[in-house]
N, C-alpha and C positions, 0 to 999 in steps of 0.2 A: 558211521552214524547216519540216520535214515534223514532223509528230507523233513517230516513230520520233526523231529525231535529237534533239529539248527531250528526252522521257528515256531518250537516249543521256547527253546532259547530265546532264542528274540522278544517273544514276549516277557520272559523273567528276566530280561535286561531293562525291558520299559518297567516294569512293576518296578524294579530296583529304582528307578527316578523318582517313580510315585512317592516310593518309601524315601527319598531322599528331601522332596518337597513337604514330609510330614503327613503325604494321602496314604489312604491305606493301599498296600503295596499289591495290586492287581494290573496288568498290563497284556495288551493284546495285538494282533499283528492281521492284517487282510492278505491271503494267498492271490494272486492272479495270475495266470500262465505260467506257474512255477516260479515268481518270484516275489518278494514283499513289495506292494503298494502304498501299504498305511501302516502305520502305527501308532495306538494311545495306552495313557495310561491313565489310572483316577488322577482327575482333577476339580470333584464339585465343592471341595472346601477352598482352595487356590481362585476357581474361576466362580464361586457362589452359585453355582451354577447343580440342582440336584440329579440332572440328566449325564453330566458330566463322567458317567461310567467309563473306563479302558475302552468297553467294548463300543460305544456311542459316539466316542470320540474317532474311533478308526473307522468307522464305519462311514462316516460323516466327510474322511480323508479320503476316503476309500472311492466313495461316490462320486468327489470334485473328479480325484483323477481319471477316472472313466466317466465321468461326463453322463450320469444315469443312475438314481436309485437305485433301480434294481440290480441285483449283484448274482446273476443265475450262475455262473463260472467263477465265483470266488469263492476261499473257503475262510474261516475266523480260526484262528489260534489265541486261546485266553486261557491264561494262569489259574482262572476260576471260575465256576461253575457259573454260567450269565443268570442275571434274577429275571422277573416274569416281564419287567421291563425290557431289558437288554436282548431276552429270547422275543419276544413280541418286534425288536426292530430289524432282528435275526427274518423272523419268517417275512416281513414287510418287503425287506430285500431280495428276498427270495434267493438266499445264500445256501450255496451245494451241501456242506459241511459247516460243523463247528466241533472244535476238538478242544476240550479243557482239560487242566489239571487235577487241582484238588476239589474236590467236594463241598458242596455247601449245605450243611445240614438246617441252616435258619432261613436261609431265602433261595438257592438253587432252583433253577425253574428247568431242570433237564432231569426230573427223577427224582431228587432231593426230595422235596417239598411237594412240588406239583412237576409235572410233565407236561409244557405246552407243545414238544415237540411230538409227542406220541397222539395227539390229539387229532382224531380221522378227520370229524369238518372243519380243520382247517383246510382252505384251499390250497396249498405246499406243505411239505413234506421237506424238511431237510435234515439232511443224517446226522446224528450227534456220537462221541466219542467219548470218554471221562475215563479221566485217570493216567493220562501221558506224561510223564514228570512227575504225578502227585504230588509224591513227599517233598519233591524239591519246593514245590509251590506252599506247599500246606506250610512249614519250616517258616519258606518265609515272611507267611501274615503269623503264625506264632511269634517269631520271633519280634513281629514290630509290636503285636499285642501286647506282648510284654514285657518291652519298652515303653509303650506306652503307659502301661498300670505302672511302673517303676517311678516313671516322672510325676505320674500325677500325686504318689506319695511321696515325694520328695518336695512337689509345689503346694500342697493340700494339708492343712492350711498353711495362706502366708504367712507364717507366724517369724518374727526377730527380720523384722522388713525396716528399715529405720527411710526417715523422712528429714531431711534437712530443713530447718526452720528458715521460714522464708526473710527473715532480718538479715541473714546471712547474704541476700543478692542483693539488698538494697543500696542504690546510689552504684551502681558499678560502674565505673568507666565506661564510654561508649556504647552501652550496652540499655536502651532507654524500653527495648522490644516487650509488647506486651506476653504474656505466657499462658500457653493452653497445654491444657490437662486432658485426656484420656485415659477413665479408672477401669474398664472393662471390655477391656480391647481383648476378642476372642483367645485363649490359652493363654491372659495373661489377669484373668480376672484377682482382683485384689492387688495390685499393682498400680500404682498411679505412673502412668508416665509422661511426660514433658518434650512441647515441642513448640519450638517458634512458627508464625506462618504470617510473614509478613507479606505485603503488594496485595493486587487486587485478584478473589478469588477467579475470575471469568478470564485472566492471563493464558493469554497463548503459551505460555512456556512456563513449566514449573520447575524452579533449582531446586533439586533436592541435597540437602547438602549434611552429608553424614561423616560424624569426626569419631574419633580415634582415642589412645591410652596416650596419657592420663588425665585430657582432656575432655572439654564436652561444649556446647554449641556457641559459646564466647570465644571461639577459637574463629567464627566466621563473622564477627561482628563487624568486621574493617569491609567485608564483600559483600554482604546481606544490603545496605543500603545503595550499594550502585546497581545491583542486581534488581533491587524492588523500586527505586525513582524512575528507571526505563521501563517501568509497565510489565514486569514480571513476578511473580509470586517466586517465593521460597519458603522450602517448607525445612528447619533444621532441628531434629530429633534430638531429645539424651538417651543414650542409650539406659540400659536400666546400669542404674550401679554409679551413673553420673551425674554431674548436673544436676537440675530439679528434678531426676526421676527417682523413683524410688530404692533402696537399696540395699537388697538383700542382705544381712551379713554372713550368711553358711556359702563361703566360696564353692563349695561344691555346686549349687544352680548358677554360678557359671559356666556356661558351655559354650561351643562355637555352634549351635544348632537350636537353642533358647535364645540369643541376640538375631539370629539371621529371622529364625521364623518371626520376631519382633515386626522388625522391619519388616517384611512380606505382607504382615498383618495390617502393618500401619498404612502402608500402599494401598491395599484394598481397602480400609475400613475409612480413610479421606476420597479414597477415586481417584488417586491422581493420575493423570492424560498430558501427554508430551512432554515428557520428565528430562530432562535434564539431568545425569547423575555425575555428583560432585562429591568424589571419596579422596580420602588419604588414611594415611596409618588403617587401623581396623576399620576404618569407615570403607575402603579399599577390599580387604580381607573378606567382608563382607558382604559388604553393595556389590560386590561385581560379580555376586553368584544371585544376582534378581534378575537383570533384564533379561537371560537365557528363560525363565520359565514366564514371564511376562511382556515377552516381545512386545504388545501392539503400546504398553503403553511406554518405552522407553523411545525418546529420540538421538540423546545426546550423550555424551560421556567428557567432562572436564577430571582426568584421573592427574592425584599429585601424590607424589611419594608416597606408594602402595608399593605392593606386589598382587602375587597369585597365593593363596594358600594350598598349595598344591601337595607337600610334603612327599617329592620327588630329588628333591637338589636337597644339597647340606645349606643348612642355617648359615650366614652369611658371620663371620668375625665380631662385626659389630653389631649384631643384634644379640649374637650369644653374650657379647659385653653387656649388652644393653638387661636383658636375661637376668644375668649374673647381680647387676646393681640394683634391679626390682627387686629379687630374690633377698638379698642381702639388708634391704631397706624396708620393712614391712611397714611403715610409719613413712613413706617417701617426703619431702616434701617440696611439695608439687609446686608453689609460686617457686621456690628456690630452683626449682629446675629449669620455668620457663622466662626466670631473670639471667638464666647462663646460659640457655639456647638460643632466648632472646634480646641482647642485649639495649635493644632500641625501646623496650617497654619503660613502663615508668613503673614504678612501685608499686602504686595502689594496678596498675595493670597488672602485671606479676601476681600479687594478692590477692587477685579476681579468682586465678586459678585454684585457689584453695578453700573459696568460698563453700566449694560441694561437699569439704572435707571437716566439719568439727574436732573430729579428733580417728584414732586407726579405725577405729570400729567401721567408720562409713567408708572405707577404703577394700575391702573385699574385692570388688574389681580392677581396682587399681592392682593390685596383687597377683591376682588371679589373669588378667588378659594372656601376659606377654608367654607365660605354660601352656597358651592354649594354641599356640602356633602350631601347626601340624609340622614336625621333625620325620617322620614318617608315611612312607604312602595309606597304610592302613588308620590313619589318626584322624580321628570326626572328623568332618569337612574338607578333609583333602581329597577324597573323592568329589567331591561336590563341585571342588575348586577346578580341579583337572579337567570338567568337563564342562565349567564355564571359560575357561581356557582356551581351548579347546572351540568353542562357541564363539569368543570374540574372534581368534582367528578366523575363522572361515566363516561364520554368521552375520555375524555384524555388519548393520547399515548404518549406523547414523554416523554423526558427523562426532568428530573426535578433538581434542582439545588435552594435553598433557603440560604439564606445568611442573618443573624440578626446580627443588629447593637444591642448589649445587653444593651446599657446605653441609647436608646429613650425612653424617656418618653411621646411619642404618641401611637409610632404606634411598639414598641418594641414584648420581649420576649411573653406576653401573650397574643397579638392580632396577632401574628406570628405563635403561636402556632394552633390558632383558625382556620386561612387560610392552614397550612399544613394539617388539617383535610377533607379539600374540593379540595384538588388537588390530584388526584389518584396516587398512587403511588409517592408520596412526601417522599424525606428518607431525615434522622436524619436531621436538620440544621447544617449549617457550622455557628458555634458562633464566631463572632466579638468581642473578650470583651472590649477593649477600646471603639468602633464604635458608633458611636449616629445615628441619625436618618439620618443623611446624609452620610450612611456606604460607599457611593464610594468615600467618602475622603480616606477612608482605603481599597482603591479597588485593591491594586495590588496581594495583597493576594486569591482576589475574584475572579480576573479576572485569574489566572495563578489556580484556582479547576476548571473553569470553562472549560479551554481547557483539563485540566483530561476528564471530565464530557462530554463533549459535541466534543472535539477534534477525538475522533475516530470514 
């Protein structure tokens, strides 16, 4: 296999990210003295950013590391024909080569469309290539293309989206938080969704605190006040399907890559800066495939009773129990659940929990989560998982905070123990010993290490 063609690879391994982030899947690589420098992939819907090309991003990488714009000894490898933009920062750099894939017949600026590089007055001349890998490249924006068209008829229109009548939250147990709404939250238009955001916006530190099946943001109401009296914001989500957000009934738009991109969106479309991230159950499964692609804005991580969605290991005993009793239960009922998980509640607390639920209908995700587990390496989001994994291990800087509920019988002490292993710099657990699988019952204890931990 020639030199040329490993980073022809290397670039359709970053487009592969692109395509995992929801960008359209182009990715690209800087050669210098025979080995890779840089690499990007699309990110101007992730970073809002319309410069954001593969090829702009690496270029930009490319330049810190050699300490110099101009690039006369490098050459670019991109999955896709660069547009008159990306060719224009091509010649600026004054880069030897550029060797692309597949072909772009709507905006291509190498031949396609127009040829800036054949163009005599320009002042450089740099060599162009097309066609190395094509099909391989071409394949794979078809195939997100049309994924993409798939979903948008499947989302278009919102139609049998039910809304829980807001009588149903009133008077709840500890639970006094005022409620904000977001109905046009990019790829999720027509959708209402639902988020607390308590403490003062201008907060050095934002908790972001994302819950899990078959709960939803009453689950951190015991933590959310000690977290917001010390002068911090917290921002806590329902995910779609819970809580006050709204709730699809065709389980099929549940997906582990519709909930993630959610969150991603929500992150960008509030701004939040020095985040703090506070997952358990799918708040875990989920949130811990963000701060890999939005590094600057995460600082912290308080992880309880998660895992990795990796779909590498066999499903653990008791989650296939757990599996098995959803499955079984299509009408679950949910106070009844968390008056047996949780014994210490009171009734109307217990009760709280089923407020989101009138009757099966509004239960779709409740049904659908626990199937969405990746059992398999090839299963949505286990790739994703694998290589935020992968990222806490060896990437990760911020400061860490773990919290186990010691009596779960899912996702407890030795699937806790497993994930402390993949998070850099993870110290001792803080052990819950009453705490079960829904440990921010017993969160005030959690939430008062956490301002130790993360407060200065």
């Amino acid at each position: 296999m020639s030199d040329a063609v490993l980073y022809m690879r290397a670039a359709l391994a970053a487009a592969e990210r692109a395509a995992e982030a929801g960008e359209v899947p182009v990715g690209a690589v800087v050669v210098h003295a025979g080995r890779v420098i840089a690499t990007g992939w699309n990110r101007p819907v992730g970073d809002c950013d319309p410069s954001a090309h593969a090829e702009m991003v690496a270029l930009r990488a490319a330049a810190q590391v050699l300490g110099n714009y101009r690039l006369p000894e490098a050459e670019l490898f991109v999955t896709l024909e660069p547009c008159s933009m990306c060719a224009g920062a091509v010649l600026q750099a004054r880069l030897k080569k550029v060797t692309f894939g597949a072909h772009d017949a709507k905006a291509g600026a190498a031949g396609s469309v127009v040829d800036l590089f054949a163009e005599a007055r320009i002042n450089h001349q740099t060599q162009v290539e097309g066609g190395l890998l094509g099909e391989e490249c071409a394949i794979l924006l078809r195939d997100f293309f049309a994924a993409r068209r798939t979903q948008a008829k499947e989302r278009a229109p919102m139609q049998d989206v039910l809304r829980t009548p807001d009588a149903r939250f009133a008077d709840l147990p500890g639970y006094p938080f005022a409620p904000h709404y977001i109905g046009d939250l990019k790829g999720y238009q027509g959708l209402r969704i639902h988020y607390l955001d308590e403490g003062p916006r201008e907060a050095r530190l934002v908790f972001l605190c994302l819950h899990g099946q078959p709960s939803w943001s009453y689950l951190y109401r015991r933590m959310i006040p000690v977290l917001a009296d010390a002068g911090h914001r917290v921002v806590a989500p329902d995910l779609i399907g819970f809580g006050k957000s709204d709730k699809p009934v065709d389980e099929a738009r549940y997906t582990f890559m519709f909930h993630r991109g959610m969150l991603a969106n929500l992150v960008l479309r509030l701004d939040l800066q020095n985040v703090v991230l506070v997952c358990q159950d799918w708040g875990g499964l989920l949130g811990l495939t963000l701060p890999m692609d939005m590094p600057e804005r995460f600082c912290g991580l308080l992880v309880m009773n998660t895992d990795f969605a990796t779909g590498d290991a066999p499903l653990s005993p008791g989650f296939l129990a757990w599996r098995d009793f959803n499955n079984k239960n299509p009408d679950m009922a949910v106070g009844r659940l968390f008056a047996r998980a949780c014994p210490h509640l009171s009734a109307a607390e217990a009760a709280a929990y089923d407020a989101p639920f009138p009757d099966a209908t509004y239960k779709a995700g409740v049904r659908r989560f626990p199937n969405l587990v990746p059992d398999h390496p090839d299963v949505e989001g286990a790739a994703l998982s694998r290589r935020a994994r992968a990222w806490f291990t060896d990437q990760w800087q911020g400061r860490t905070l773990m919290a186990v509920g010691m009596r779960d019988p899912v996702l407890g002490p030795p699937v806790m123990s497993k994930v402390a292993k993949s998070i850099r710099g993870c110290p001792p657990p803080m052990e819950v010993p009453d705490g079960g699988h829904f440990v921010q019952e017993w969160g005030e204890d959690i939430a008062r290490r956490a301002l130790q931990v993360f407060g200065n």
